[in-house]
C-alpha positions as CSV (number, residue, x, y, z in Angstrom):
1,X,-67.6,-53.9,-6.9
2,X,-64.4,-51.6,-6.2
3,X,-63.9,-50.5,-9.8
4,X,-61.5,-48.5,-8.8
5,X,-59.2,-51.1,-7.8
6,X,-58.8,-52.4,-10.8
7,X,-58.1,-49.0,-12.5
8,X,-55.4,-48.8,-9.1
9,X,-54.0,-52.4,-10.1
10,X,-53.7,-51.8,-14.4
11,X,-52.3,-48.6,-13.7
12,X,-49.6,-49.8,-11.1
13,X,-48.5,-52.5,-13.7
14,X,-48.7,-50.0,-16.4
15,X,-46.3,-47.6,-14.7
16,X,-43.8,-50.3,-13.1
17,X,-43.5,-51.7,-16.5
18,X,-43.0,-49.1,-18.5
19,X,-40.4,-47.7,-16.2
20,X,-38.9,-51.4,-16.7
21,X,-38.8,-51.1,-20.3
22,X,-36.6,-48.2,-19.8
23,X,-34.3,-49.1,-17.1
24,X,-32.0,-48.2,-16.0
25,X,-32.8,-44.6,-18.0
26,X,-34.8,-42.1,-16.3
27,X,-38.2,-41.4,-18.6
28,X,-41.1,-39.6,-18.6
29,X,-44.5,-41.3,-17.5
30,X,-47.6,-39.6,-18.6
31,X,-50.9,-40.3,-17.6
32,X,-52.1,-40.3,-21.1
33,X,-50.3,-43.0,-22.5
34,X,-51.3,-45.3,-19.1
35,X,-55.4,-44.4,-19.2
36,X,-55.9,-42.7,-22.4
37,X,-56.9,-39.3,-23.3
38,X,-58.7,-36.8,-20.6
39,X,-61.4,-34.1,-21.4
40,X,-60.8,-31.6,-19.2
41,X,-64.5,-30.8,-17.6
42,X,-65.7,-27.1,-18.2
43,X,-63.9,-25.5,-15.9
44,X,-60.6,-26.6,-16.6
45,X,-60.3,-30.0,-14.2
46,X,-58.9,-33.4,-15.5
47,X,-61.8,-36.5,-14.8
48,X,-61.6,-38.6,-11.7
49,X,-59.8,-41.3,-13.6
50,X,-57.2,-39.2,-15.1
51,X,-56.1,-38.1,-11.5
52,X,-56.3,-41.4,-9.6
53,X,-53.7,-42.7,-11.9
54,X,-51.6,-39.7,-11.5
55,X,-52.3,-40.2,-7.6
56,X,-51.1,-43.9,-8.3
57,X,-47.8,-42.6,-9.8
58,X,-47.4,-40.4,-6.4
59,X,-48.2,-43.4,-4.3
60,X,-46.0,-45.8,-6.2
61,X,-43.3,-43.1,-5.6
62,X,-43.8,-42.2,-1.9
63,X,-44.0,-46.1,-0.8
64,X,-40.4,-46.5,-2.6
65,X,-41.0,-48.8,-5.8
66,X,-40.0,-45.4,-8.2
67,X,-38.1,-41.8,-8.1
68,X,-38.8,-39.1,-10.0
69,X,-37.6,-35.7,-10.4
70,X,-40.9,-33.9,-10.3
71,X,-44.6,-33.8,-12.1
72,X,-45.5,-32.6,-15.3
73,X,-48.0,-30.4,-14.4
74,X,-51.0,-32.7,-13.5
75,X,-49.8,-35.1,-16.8
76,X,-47.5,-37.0,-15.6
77,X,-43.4,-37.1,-14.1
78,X,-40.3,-36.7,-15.3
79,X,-36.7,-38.4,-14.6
80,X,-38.7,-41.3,-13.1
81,X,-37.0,-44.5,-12.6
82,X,-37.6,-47.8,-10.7
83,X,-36.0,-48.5,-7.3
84,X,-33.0,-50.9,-6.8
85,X,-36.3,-52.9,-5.4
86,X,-38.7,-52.7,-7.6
87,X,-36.5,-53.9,-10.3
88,X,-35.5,-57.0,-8.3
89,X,-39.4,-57.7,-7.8
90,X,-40.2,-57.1,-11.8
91,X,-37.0,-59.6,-12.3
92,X,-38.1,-62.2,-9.9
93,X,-39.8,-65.3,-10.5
94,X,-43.7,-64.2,-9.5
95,X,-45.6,-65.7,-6.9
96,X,-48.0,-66.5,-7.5
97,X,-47.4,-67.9,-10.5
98,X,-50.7,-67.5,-12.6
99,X,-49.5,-69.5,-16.0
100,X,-46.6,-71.6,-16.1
101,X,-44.2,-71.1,-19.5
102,X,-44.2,-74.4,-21.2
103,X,-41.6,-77.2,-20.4
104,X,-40.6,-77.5,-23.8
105,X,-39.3,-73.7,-24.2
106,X,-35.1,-73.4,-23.3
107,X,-34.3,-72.7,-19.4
108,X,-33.1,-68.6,-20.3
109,X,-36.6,-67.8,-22.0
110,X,-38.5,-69.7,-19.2
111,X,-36.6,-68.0,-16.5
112,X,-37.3,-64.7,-18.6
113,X,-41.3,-65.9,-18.5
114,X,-41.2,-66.7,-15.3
115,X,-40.6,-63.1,-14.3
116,X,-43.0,-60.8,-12.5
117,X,-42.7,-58.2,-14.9
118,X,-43.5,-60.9,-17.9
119,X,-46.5,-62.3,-15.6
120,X,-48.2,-59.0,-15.4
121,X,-47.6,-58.0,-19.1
122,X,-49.1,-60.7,-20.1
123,X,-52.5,-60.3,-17.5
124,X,-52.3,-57.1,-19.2
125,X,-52.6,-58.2,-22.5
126,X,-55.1,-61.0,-22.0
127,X,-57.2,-58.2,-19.8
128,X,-57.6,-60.4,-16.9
129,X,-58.6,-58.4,-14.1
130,X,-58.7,-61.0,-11.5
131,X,-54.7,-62.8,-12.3
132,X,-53.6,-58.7,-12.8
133,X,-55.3,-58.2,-9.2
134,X,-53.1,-61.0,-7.4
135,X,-49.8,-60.5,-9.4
136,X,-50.0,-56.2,-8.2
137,X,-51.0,-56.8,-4.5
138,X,-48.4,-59.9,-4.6
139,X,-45.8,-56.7,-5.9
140,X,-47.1,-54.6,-3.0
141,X,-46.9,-57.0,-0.2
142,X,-42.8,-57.0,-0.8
143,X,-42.6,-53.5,0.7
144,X,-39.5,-51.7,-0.2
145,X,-36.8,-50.3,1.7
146,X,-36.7,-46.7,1.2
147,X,-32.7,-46.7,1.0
148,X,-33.1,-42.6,1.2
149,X,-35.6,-40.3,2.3
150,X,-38.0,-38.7,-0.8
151,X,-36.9,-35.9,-2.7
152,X,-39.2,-32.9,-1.6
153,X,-41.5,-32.4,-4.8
154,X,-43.5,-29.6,-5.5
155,X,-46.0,-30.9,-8.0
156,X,-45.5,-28.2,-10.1
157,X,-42.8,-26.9,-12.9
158,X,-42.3,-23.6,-14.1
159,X,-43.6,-23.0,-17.7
């Protein structure tokens, strides 16, 4: 099994919708709050996990669904926002559509449920790995325009 794909596909979601939850305001995105605490090993060096979702933040960033200003060290980034493309992804209906909202609800909170970024917090919350899996790489197949080229970042601010 590719564990790690998973861990790729929670912490995508994780990101994209936190930065959603905040739009259109520029936030900070730590890896803590996506994967839980790190013990630094003994010679100072965050785990494996800890810096494959701060690798998944970089990615995220350099294939055009998020900006950011710059990292936080090796905790996170800061002034990070989603794309004009990202958003419209997160706001679309998804495809697939893993759970249909029921018939009986009013057309504005289906619509609202009908969303991508609705779809995945809810694989989220029920933990499904396999529906979370489809609606990320569903997400990922839409490949955004970069509109302008990356900001240079240097991965590292002055204390």
């Amino acid at each position: 099994m590719h564990l790690h794909i998973d861990d790729f596909s929670q912490d995508c979601a994780r990101i994209l919708l936190q930065l959603y939850a905040s739009f259109p305001r520029p936030s900070a995105v730590y890896v803590e709050d996506l994967c839980g605490p790190d013990q630094l090993d003994e010679v100072g060096l965050h785990s494996k996990r800890h810096l494959s979702c701060l690798g998944a933040m970089l990615w995220l960033a350099e294939e055009g669904y998020l900006r950011f200003g710059d990292t936080i060290f090796q905790e996170g980034i800061e002034e990070a926002v989603l794309s004009r493309h990202a958003f419209l992804l997160l706001t679309a209906p998804s495809d697939p559509l893993p759970a249909p909202p029921p018939a009986a609800l009013p057309d504005s909170v289906r619509a609202e449920r009908l969303s991508l970024a609705e779809q995945l917090h809810e694989a989220l919350r029920e933990g499904h790995s396999p529906t979370l899996k489809t609606l990320v790489r569903a997400l990922l197949s839409s490949a955004p325009r970069m509109e302008s080229p990356p900001a240079e970042h240097t991965g590292r601010r002055a204390p």
